[in-house]
MIFILUM-414965 format. One record per residue (C-alpha): residue number from 1; x, y, z. Coordinates in nm, 2 decimals. Example, Ala and Ser with C-alpha at 12.3 -4.5 7.8 and 13.67 -1.06 7.14 Angstrom:
BEGIN
     i        x        y        z
     1     1.23    -0.45     0.78
     2     1.37    -0.11     0.71
// end
This chain:
BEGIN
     i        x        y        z
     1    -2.61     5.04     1.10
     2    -2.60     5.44     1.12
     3    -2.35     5.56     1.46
     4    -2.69     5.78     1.57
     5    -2.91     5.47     1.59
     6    -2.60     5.29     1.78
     7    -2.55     5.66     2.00
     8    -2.89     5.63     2.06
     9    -2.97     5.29     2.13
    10    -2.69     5.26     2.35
    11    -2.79     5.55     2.61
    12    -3.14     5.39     2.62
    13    -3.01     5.07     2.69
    14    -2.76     5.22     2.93
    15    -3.03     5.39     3.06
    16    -3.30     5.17     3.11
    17    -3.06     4.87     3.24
    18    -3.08     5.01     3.56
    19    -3.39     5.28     3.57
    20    -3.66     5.05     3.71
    21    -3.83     5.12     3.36
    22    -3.73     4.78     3.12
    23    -3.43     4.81     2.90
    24    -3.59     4.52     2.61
    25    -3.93     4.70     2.61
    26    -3.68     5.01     2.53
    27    -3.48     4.86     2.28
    28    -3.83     4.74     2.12
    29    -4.05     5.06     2.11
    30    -3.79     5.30     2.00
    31    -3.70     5.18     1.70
    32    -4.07     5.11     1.64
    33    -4.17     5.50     1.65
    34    -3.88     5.60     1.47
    35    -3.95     5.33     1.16
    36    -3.62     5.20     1.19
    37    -3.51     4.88     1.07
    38    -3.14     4.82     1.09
    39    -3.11     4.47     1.17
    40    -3.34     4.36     0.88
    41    -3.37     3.99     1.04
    42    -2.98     4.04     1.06
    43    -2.95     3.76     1.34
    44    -2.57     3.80     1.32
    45    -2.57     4.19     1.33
    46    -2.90     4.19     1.55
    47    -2.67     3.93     1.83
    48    -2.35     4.13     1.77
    49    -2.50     4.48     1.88
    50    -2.69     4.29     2.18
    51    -2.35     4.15     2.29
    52    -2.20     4.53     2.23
    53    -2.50     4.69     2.46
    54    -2.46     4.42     2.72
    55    -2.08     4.47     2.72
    56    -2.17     4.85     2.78
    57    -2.37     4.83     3.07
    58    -2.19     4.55     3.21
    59    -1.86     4.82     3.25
    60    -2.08     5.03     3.39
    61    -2.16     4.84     3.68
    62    -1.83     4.70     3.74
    63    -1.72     5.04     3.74
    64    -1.94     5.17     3.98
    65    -1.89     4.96     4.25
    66    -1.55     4.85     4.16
    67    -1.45     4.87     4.52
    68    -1.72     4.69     4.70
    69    -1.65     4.44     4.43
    70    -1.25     4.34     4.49
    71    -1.37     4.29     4.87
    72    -1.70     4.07     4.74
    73    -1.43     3.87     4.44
    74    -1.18     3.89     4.72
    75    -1.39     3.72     5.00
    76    -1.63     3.46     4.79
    77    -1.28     3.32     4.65
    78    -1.16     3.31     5.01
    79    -1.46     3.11     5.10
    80    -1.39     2.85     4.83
    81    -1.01     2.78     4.89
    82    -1.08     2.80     5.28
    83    -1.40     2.62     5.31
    84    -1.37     2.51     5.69
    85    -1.29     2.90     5.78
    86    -1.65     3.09     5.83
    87    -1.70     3.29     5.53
    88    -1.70     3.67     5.54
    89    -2.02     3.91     5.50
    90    -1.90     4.03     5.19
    91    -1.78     3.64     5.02
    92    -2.15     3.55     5.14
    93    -2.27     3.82     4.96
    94    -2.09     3.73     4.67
    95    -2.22     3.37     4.61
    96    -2.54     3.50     4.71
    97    -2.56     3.76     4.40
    98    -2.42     3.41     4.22
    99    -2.70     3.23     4.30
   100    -2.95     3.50     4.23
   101    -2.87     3.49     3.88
   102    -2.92     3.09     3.81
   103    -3.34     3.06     3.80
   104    -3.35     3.34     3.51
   105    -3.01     3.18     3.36
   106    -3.18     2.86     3.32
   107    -3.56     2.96     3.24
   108    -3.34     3.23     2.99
   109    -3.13     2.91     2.83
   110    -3.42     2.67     2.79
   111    -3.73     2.93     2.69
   112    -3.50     3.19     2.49
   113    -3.73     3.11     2.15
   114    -4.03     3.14     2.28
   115    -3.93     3.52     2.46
   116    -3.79     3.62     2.13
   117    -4.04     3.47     1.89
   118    -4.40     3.52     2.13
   119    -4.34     3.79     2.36
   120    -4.22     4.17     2.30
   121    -4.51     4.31     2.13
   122    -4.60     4.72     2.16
   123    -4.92     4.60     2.37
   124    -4.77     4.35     2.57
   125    -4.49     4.60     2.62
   126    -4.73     4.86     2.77
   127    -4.95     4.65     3.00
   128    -4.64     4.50     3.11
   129    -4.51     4.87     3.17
   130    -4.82     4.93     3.34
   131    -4.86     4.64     3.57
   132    -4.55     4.61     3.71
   133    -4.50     5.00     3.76
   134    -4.81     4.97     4.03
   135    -4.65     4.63     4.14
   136    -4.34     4.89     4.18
   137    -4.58     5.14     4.40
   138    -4.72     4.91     4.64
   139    -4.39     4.74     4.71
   140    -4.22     5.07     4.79
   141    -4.47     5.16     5.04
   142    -4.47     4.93     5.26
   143    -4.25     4.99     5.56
   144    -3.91     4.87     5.55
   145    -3.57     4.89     5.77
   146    -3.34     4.59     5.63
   147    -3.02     4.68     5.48
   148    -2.83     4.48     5.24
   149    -2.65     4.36     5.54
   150    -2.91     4.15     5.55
   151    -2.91     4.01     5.23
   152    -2.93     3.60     5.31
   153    -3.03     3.27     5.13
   154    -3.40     3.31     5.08
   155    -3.35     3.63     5.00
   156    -3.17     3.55     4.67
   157    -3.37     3.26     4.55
   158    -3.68     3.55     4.61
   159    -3.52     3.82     4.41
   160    -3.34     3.61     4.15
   161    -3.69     3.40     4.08
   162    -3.85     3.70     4.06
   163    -3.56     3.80     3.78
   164    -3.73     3.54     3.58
   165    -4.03     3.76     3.47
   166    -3.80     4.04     3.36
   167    -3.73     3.77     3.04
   168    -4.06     3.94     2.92
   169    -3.99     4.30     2.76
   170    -4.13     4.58     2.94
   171    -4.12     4.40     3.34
   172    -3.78     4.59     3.36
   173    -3.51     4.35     3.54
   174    -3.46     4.60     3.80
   175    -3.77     4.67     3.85
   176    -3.91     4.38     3.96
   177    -3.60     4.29     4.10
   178    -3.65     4.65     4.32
   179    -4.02     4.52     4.38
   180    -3.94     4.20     4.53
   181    -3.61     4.35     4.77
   182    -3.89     4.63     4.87
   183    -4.16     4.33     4.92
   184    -3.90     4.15     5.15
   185    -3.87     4.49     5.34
   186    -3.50     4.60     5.23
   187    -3.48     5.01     5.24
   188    -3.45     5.19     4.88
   189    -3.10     5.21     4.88
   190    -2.97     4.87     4.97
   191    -3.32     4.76     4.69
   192    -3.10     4.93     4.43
   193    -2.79     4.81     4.52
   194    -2.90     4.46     4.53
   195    -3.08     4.49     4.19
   196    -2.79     4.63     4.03
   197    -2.54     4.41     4.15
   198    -2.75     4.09     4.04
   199    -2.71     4.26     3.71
   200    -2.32     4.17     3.72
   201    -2.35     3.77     3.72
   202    -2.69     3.78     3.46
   203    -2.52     4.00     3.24
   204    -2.17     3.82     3.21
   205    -2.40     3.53     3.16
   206    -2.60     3.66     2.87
   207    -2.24     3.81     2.69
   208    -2.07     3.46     2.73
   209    -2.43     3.22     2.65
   210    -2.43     3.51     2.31
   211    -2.10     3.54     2.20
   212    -2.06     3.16     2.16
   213    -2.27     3.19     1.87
   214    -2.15     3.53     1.78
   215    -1.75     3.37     1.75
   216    -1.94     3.13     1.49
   217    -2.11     3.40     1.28
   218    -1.87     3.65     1.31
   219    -1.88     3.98     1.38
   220    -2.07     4.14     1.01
   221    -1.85     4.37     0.78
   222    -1.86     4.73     0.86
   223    -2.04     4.68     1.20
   224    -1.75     4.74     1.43
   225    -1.76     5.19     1.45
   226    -2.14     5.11     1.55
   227    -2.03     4.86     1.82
   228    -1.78     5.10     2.03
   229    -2.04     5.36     1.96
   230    -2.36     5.12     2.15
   231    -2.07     5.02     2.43
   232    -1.97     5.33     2.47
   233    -2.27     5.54     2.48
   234    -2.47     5.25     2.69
   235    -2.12     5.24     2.94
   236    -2.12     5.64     3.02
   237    -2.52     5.60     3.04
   238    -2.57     5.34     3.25
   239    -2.30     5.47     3.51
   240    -2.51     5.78     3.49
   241    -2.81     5.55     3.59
   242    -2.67     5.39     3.87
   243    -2.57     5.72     4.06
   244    -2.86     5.92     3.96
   245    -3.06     5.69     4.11
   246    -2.92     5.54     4.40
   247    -2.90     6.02     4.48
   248    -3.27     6.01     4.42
   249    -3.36     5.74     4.63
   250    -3.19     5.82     4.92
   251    -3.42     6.09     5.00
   252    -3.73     6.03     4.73
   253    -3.95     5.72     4.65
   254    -3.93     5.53     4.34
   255    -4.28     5.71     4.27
   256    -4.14     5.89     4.00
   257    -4.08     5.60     3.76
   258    -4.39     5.44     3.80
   259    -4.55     5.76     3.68
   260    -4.33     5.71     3.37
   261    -4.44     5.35     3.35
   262    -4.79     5.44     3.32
   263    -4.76     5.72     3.08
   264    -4.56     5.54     2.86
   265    -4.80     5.24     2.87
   266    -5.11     5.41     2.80
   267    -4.92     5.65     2.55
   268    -4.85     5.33     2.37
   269    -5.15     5.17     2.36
   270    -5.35     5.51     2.20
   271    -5.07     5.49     1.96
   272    -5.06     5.11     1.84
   273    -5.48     5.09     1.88
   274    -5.56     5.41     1.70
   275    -5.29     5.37     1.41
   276    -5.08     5.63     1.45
   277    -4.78     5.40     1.42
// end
């Protein structure tokens, strides 16, 4: 695999990991208009660079809020040893973030052939992109004033069932993880703080469920300067992503990306229906 597809592939997936744009819908259409083939039905070298690009993004996050997460690690541990003592905010939190991630774990674990072999085609991709970027819009406008303060039990089972539908390319895990914390009347900021933490538990998931088979089929010969280069350039990327967006939305809507959503959709469609790819 050539260190500019891996450079390259790695900053959109860092990117789009946490951009409410889909990171899988990404990972699909790129390499579609550029003609590149790299895995070649490769399932070994196609599972090891998903495990790298994961692994990327999966820094990222921890190191962006590597501070709110010693309290969160600190206090959900707390809860556990000390179960009679009232749990914190922050070990509540935690377990909640846990829980978010176990309805798109399990639909994930038992439907993972059918997403791979069934879904992720260009025009699925873009109505998805479409539908779910106006999904995006109306959830952001309607009035909200909870913080993630606020964050409790049906909260997460919302949110983290909603998780399910980014298993199809081109939802966007954040986004529709954004949509349903906006929907439930969370402010911007503590929407994109709660979608990017879920990330943390989902992703570990996904590297640990992958590299099980990955330890059995080894890591291919040769791939290992492309697989620093995807966690690398996906790691600097998707810390990029978090803070650029959590600046933006402070003081602007998420209007922005649904505009991209769209364009890209429709873009995509002209080009798969008239040929041009």
């Amino acid at each position: 695999m050539p260190i500019l597809h891996a450079i390259v592939l790695g900053i959109v997936q860092g990117l789009t990991e946490f951009l409410p744009i889909s990171s899988s819908g990404h990972l699909i259409v790129v390499p579609w208009l550029f003609g590149w083939d790299d895995f070649d039905g490769n399932k070994s070298l196609e599972k090891a660079f998903d495990v790298a690009l994961h692994l990327g993004t999966l820094v990222a996050v921890v190191a962006y809020f590597w501070p709110d997460l010693k309290r969160y690690v600190r206090d959900g541990l707390r809860a556990v040893i000390h179960p009679r003592e009232r749990a914190t905010p922050d070990g509540r939190l935690a377990w909640l973030l846990v829980l978010s991630a176990v309805p798109a774990a399990l639909v994930g674990a038992a439907a993972g052939s059918f997403v791979k072999d069934e879904l992720g085609t260009i025009p699925l991709i873009a109505i998805s992109s479409i539908v779910f970027a106006l999904l995006l819009y109306w959830a952001d406008h309607l009035l909200s004033k909870r913080s993630i303060d606020d964050y409790g039990l049906r909260d997460a089972v919302l949110v983290g069932a909603a998780q399910v539908l980014a298993l199809n390319p081109g939802t966007s895990r954040s986004g529709i993880t954004i949509t349903a914390a906006r929907w439930l009347k969370f402010n911007r900021d503590s929407a994109a703080r709660i979608s990017f933490l879920m990330a943390i538990p989902i992703t570990a998931g996904a590297i640990v469920f992958e590299l099980g088979g990955l330890i059995l089929d080894g890591v291919p010969k040769g791939l290992w300067p492309a697989l620093i280069a995807g966690i690398v350039s996906a790691g600097l990327s998707g810390w990029l992503a978090i803070w650029g967006t959590l600046k933006l939305v402070r003081t602007h809507s998420f209007t922005p990306f649904v505009i991209y959503r769209v364009v890209l959709g429709v873009g995509l469609l002209v080009i798969y229906l008239t040929g041009l790819r």
